[in-house]
N, CA, C and O atoms as a Tripos MOL2 file, in Angstrom:
@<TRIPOS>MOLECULE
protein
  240   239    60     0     0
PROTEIN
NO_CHARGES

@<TRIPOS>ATOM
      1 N          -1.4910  -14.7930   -4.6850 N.3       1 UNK1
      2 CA         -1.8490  -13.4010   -4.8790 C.3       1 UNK1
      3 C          -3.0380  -13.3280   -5.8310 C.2       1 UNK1
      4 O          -3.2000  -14.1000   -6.7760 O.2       1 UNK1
      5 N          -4.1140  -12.0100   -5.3890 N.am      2 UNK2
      6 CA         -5.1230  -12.1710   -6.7050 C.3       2 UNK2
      7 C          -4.6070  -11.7370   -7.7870 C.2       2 UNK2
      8 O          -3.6550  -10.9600   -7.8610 O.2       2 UNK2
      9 N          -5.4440  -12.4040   -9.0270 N.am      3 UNK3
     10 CA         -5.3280  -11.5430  -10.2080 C.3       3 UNK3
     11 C          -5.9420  -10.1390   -9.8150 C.2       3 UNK3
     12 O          -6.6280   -9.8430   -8.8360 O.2       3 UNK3
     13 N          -5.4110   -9.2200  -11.0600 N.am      4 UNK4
     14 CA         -5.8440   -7.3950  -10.8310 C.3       4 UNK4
     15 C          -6.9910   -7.5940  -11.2050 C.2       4 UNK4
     16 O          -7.5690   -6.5820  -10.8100 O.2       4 UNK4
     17 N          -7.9930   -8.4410  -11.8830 N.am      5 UNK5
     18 CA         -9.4380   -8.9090  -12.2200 C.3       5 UNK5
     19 C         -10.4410   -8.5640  -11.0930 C.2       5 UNK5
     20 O         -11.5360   -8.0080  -11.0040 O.2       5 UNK5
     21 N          -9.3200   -9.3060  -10.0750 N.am      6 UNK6
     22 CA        -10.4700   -9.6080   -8.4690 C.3       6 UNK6
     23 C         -10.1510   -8.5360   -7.9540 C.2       6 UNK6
     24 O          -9.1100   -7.9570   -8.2620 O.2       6 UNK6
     25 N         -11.2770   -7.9360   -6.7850 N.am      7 UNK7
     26 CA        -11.1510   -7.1800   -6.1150 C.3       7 UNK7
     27 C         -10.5310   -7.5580   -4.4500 C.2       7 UNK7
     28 O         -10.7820   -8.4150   -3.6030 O.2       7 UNK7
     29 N          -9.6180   -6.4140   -4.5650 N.am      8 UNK8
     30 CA         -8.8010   -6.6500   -3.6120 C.3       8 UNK8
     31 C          -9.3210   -6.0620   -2.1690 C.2       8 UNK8
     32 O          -9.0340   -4.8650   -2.1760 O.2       8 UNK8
     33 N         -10.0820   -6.4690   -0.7210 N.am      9 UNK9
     34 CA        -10.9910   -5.9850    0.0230 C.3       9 UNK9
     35 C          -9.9370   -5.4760    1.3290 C.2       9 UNK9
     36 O         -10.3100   -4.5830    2.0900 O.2       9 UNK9
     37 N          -8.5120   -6.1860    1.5020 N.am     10 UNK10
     38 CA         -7.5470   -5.1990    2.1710 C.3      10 UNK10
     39 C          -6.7380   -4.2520    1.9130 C.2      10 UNK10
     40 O          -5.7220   -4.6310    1.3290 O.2      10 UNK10
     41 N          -6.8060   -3.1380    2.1330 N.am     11 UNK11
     42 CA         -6.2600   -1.7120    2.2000 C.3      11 UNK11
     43 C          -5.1460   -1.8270    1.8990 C.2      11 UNK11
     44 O          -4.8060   -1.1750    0.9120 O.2      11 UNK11
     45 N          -4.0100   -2.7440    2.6360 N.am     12 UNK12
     46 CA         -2.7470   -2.6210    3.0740 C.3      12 UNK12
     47 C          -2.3110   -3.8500    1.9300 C.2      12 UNK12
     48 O          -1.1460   -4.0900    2.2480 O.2      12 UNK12
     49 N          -2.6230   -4.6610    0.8740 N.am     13 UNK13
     50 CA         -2.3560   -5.2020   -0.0130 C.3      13 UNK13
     51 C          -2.4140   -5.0690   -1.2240 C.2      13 UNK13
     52 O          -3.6080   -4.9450   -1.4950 O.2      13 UNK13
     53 N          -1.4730   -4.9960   -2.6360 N.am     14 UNK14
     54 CA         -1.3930   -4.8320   -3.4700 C.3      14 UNK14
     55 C          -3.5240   -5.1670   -4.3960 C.2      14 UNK14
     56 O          -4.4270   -5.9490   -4.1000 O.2      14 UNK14
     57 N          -3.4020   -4.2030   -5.3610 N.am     15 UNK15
     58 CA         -4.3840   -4.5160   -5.5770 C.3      15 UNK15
     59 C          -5.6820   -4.1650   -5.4240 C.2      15 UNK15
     60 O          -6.5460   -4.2910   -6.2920 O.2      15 UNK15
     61 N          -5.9010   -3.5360   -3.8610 N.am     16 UNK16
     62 CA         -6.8790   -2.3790   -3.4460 C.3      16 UNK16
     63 C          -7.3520   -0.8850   -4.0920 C.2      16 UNK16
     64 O          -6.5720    0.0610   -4.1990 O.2      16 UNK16
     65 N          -8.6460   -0.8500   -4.4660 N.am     17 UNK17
     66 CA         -8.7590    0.3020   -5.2580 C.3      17 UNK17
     67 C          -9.0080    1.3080   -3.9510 C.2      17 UNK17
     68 O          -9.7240    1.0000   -2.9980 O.2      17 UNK17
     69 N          -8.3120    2.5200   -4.0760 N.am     18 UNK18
     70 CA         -8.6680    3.5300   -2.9520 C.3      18 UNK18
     71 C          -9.5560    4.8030   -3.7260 C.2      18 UNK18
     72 O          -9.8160    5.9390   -3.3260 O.2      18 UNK18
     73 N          -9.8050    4.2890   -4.6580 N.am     19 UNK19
     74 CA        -11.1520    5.2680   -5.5280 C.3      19 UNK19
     75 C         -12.0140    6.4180   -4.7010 C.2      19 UNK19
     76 O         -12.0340    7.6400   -4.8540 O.2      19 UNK19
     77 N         -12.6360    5.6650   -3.8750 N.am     20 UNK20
     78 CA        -13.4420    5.9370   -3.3390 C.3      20 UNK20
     79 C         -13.1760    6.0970   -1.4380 C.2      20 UNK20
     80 O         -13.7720    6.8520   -0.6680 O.2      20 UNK20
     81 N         -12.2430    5.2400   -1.1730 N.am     21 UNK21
     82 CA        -12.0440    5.6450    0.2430 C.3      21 UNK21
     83 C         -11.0740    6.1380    0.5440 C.2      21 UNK21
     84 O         -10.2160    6.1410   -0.3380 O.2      21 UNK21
     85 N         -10.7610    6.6880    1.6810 N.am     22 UNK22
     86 CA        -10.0180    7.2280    2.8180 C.3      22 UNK22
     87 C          -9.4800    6.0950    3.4280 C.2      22 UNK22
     88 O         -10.2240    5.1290    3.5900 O.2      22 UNK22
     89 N          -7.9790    6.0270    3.9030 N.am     23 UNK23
     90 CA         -7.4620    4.7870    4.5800 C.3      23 UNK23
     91 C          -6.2480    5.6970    5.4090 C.2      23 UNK23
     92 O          -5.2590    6.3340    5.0460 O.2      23 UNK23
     93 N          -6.9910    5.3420    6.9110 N.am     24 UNK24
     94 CA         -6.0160    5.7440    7.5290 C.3      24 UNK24
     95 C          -5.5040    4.7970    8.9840 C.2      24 UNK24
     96 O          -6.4570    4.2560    9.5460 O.2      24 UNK24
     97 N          -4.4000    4.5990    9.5030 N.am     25 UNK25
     98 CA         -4.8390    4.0330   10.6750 C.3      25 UNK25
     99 C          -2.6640    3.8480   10.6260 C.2      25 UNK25
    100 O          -1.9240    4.4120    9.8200 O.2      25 UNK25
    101 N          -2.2900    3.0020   11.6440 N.am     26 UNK26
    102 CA         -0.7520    2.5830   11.5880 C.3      26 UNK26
    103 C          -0.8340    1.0700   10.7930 C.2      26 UNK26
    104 O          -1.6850    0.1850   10.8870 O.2      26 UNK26
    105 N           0.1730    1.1360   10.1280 N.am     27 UNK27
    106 CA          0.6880   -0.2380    9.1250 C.3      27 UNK27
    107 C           2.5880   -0.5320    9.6150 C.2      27 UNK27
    108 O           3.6380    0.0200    9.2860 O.2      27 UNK27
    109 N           2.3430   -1.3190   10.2450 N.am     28 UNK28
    110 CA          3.5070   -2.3850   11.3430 C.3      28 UNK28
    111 C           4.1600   -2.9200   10.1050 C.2      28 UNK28
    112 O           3.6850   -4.0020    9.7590 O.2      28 UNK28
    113 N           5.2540   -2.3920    9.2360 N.am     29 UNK29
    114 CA          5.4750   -2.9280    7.8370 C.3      29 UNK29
    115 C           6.9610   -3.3480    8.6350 C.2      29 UNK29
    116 O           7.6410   -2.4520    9.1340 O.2      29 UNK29
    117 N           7.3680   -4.7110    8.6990 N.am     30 UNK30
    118 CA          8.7890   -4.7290    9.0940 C.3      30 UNK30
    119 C           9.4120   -5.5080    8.1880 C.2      30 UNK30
    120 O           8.7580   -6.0910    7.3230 O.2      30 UNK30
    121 N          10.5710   -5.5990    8.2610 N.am     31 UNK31
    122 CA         11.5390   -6.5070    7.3240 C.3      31 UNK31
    123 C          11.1220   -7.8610    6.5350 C.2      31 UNK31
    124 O          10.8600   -8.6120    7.4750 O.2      31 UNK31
    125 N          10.9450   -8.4840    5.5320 N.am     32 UNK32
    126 CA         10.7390   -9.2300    5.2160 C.3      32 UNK32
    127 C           9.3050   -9.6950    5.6880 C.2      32 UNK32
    128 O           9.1570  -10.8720    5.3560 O.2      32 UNK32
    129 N           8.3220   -9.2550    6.2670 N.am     33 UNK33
    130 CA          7.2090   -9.5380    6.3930 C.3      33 UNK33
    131 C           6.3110   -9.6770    5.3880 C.2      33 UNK33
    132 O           6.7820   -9.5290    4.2600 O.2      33 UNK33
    133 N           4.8890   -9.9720    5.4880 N.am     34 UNK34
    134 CA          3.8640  -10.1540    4.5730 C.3      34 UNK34
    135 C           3.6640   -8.7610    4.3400 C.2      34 UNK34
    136 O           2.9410   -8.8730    3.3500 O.2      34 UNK34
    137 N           3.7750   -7.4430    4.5300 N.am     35 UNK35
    138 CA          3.5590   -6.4860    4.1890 C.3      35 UNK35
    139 C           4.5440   -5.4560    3.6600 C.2      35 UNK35
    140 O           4.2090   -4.3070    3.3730 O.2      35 UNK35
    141 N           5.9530   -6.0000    3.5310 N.am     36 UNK36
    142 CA          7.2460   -5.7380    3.0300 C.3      36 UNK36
    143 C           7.4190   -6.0330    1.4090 C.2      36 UNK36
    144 O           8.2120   -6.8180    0.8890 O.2      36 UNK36
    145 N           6.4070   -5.1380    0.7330 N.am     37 UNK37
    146 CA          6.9430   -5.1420   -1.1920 C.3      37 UNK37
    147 C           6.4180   -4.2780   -1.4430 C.2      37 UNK37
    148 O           5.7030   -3.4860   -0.8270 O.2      37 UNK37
    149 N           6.9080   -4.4260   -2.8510 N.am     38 UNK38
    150 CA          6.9200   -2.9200   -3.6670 C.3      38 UNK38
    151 C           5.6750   -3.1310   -4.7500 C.2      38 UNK38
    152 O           5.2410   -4.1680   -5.2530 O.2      38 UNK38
    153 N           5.3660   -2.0690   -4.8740 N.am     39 UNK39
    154 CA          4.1300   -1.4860   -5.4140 C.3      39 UNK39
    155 C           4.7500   -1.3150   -7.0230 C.2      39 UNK39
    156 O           5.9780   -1.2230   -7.0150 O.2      39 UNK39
    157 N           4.2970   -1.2720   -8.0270 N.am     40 UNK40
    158 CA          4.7190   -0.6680   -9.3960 C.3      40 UNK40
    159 C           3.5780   -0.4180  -10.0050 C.2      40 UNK40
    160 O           2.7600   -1.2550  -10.3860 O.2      40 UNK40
    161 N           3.5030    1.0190  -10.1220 N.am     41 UNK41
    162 CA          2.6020    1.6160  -10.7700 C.3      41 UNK41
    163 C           2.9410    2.4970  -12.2740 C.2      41 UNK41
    164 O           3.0280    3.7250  -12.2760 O.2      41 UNK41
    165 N           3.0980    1.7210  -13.4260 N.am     42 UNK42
    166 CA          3.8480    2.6090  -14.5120 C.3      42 UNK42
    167 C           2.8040    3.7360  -15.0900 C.2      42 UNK42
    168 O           3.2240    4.6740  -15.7690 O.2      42 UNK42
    169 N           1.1350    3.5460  -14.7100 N.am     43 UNK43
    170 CA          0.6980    4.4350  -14.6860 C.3      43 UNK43
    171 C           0.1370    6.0450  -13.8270 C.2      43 UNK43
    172 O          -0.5090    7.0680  -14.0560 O.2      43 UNK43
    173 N           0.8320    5.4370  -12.8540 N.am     44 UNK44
    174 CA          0.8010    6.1650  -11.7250 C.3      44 UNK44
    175 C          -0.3870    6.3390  -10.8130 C.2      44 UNK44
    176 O          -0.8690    5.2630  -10.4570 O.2      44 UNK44
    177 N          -1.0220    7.4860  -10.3140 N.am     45 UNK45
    178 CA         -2.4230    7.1050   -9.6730 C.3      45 UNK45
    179 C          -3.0730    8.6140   -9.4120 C.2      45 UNK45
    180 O          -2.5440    9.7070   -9.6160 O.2      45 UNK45
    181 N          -4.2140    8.3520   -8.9620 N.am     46 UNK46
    182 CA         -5.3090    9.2960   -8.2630 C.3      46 UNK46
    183 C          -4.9240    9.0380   -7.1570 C.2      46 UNK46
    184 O          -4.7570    7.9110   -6.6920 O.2      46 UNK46
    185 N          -4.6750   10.4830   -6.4200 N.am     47 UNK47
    186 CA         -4.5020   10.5620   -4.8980 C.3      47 UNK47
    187 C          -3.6570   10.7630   -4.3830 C.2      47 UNK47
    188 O          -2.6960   11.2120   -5.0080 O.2      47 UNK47
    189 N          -3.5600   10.5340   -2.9510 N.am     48 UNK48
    190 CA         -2.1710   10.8550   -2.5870 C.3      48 UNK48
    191 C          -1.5550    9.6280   -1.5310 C.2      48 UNK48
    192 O          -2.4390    8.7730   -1.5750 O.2      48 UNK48
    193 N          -0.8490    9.3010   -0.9280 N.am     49 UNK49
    194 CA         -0.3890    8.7040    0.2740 C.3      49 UNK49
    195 C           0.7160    9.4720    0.9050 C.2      49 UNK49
    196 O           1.4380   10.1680    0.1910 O.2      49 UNK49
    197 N           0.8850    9.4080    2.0580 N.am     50 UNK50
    198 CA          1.3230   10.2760    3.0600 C.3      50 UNK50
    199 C           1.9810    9.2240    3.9890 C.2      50 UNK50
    200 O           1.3110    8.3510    4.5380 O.2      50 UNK50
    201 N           3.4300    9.3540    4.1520 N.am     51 UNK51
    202 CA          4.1850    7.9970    5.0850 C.3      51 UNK51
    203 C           4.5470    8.7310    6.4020 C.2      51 UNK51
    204 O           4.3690    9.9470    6.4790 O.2      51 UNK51
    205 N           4.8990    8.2370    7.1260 N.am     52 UNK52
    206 CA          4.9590    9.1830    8.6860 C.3      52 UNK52
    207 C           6.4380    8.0780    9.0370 C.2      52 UNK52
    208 O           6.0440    6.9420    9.3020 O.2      52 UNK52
    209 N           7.9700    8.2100    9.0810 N.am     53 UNK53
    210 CA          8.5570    6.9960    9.3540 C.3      53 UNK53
    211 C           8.9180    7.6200   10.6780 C.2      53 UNK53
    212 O           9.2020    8.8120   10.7930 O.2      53 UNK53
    213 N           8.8870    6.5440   11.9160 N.am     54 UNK54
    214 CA          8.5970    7.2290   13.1560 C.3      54 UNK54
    215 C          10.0730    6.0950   13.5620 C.2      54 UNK54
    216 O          10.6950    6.3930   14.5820 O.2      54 UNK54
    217 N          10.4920    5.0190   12.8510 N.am     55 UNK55
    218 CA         11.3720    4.5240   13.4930 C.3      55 UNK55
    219 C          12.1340    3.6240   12.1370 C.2      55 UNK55
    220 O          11.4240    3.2460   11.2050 O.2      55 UNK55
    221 N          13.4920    3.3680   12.1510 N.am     56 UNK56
    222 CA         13.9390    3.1600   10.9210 C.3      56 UNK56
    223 C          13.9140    4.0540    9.7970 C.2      56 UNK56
    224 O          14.0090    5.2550   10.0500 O.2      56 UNK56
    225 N          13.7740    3.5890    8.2860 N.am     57 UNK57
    226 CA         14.5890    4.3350    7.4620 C.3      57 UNK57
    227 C          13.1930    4.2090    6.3020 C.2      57 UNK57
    228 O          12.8900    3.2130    5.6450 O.2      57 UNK57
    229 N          12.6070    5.3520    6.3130 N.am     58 UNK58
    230 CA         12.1420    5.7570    4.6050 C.3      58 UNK58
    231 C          12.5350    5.2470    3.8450 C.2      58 UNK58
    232 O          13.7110    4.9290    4.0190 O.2      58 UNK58
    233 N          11.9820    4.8740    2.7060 N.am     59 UNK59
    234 CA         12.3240    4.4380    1.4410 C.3      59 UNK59
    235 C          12.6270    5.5040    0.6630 C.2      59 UNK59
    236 O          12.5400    6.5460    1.3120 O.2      59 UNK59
    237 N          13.0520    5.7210   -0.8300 N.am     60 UNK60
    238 CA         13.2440    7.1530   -1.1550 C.3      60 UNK60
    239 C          14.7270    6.8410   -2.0980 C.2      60 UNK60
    240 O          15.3300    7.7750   -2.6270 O.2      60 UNK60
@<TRIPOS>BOND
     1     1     2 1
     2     2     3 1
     3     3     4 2
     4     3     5 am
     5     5     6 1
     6     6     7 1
     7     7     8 2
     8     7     9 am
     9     9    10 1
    10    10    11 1
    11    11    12 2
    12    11    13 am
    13    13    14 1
    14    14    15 1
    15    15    16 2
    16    15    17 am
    17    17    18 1
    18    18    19 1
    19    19    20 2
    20    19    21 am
    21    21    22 1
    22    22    23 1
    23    23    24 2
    24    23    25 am
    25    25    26 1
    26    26    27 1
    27    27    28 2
    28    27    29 am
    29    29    30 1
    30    30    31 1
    31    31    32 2
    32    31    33 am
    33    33    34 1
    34    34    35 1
    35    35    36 2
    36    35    37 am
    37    37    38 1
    38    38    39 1
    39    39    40 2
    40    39    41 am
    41    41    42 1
    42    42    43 1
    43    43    44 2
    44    43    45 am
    45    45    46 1
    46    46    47 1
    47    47    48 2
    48    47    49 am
    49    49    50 1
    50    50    51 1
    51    51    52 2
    52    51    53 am
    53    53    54 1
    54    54    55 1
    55    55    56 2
    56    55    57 am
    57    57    58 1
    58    58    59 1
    59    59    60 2
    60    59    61 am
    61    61    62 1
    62    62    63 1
    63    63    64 2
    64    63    65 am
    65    65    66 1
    66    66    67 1
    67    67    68 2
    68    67    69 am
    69    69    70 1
    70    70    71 1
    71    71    72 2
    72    71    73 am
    73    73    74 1
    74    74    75 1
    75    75    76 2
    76    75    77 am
    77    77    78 1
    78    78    79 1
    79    79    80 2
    80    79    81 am
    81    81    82 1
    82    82    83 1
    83    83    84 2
    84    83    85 am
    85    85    86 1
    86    86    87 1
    87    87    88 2
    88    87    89 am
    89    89    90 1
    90    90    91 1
    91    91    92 2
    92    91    93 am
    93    93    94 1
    94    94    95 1
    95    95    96 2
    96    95    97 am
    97    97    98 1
    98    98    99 1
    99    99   100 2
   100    99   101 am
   101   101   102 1
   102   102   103 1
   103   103   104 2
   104   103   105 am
   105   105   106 1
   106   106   107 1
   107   107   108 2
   108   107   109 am
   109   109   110 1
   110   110   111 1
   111   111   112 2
   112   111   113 am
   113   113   114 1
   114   114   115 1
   115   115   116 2
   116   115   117 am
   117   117   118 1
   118   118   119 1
   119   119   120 2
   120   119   121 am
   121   121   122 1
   122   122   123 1
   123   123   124 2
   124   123   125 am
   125   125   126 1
   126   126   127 1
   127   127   128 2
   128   127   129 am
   129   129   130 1
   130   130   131 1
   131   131   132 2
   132   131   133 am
   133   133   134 1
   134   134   135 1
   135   135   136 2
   136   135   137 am
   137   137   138 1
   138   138   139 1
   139   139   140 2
   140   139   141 am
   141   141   142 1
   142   142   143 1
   143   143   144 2
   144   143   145 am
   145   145   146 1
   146   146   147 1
   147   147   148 2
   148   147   149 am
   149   149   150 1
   150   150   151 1
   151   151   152 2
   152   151   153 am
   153   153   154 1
   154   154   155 1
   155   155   156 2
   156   155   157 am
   157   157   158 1
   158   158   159 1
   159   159   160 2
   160   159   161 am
   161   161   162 1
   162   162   163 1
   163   163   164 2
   164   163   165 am
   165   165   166 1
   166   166   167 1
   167   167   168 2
   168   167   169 am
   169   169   170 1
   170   170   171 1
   171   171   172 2
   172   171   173 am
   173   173   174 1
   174   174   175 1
   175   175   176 2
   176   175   177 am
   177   177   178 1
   178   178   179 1
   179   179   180 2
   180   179   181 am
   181   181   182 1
   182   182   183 1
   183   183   184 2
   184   183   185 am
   185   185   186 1
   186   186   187 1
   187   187   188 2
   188   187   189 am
   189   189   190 1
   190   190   191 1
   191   191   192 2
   192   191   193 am
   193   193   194 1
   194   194   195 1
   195   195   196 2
   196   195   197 am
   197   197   198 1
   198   198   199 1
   199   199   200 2
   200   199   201 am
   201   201   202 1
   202   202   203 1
   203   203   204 2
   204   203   205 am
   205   205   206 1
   206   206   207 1
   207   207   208 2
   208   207   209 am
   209   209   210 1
   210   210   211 1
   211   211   212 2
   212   211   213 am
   213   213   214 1
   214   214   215 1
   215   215   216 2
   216   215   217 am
   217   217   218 1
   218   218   219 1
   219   219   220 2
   220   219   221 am
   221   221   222 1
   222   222   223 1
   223   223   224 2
   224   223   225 am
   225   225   226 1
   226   226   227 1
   227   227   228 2
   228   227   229 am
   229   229   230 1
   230   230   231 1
   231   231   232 2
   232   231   233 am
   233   233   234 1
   234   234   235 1
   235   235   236 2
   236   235   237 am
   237   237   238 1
   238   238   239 1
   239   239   240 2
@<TRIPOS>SUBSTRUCTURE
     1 UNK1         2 RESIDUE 1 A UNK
     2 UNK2         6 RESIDUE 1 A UNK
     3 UNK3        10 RESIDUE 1 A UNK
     4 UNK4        14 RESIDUE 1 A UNK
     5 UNK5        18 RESIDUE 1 A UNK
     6 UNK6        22 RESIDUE 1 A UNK
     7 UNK7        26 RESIDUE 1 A UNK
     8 UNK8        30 RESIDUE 1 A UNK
     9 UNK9        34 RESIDUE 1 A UNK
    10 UNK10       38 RESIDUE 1 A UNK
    11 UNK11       42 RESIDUE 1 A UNK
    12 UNK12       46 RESIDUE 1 A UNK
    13 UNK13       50 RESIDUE 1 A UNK
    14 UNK14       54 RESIDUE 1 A UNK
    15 UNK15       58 RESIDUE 1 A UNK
    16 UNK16       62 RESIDUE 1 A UNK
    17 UNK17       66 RESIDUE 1 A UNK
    18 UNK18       70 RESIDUE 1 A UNK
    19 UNK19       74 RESIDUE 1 A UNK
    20 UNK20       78 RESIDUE 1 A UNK
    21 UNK21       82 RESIDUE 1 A UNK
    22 UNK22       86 RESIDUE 1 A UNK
    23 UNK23       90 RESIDUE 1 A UNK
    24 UNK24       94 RESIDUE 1 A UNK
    25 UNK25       98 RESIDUE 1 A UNK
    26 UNK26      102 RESIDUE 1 A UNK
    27 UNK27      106 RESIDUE 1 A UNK
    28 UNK28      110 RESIDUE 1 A UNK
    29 UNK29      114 RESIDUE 1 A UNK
    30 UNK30      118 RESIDUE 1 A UNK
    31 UNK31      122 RESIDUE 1 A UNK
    32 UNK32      126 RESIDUE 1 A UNK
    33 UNK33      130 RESIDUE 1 A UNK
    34 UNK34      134 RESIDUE 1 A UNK
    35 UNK35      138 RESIDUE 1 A UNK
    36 UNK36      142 RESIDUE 1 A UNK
    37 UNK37      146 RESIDUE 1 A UNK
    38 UNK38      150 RESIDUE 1 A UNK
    39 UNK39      154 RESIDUE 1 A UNK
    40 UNK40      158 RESIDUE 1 A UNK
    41 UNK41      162 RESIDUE 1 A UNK
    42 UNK42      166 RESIDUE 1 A UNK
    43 UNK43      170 RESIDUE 1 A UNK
    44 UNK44      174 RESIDUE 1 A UNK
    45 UNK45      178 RESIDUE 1 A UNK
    46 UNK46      182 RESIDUE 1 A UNK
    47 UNK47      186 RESIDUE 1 A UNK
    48 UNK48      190 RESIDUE 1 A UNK
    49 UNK49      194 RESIDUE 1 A UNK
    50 UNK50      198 RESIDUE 1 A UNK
    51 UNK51      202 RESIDUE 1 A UNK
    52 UNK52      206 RESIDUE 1 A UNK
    53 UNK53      210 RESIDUE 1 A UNK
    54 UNK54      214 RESIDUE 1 A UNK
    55 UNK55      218 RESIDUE 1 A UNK
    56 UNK56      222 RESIDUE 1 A UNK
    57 UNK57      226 RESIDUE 1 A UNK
    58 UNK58      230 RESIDUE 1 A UNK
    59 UNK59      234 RESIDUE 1 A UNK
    60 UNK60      238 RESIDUE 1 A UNK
């Protein structure tokens, strides 16, 4: 994993600054996959994200 130093250039991985962009498109997040973890933000953030769960179970 990078350090928070480096810049992170995929969207869908910890680490990505969304400062400046817009990210939209479908993210295939399934069980135990490479795209299956949790985020911790104790400072919280700029912006928003918006989840759409179209099959299975929300987090929450």
């Amino acid at each position: 994993m990078k350090s928070m130093a480096e810049a992170q250039n995929d969207p869908l991985l910890p680490g990505y600054s969304f400062n400046a962009h817009l990210v939209a498109g479908l993210t295939p997040i399934e069980a135990n996959g490479y795209l299956d973890f949790f985020i911790d933000r104790p400072l919280g953030m700029k912006g928003y994200i918006l989840n759409l769960t179209i099959r299975g179970q929300g987090g929450g």
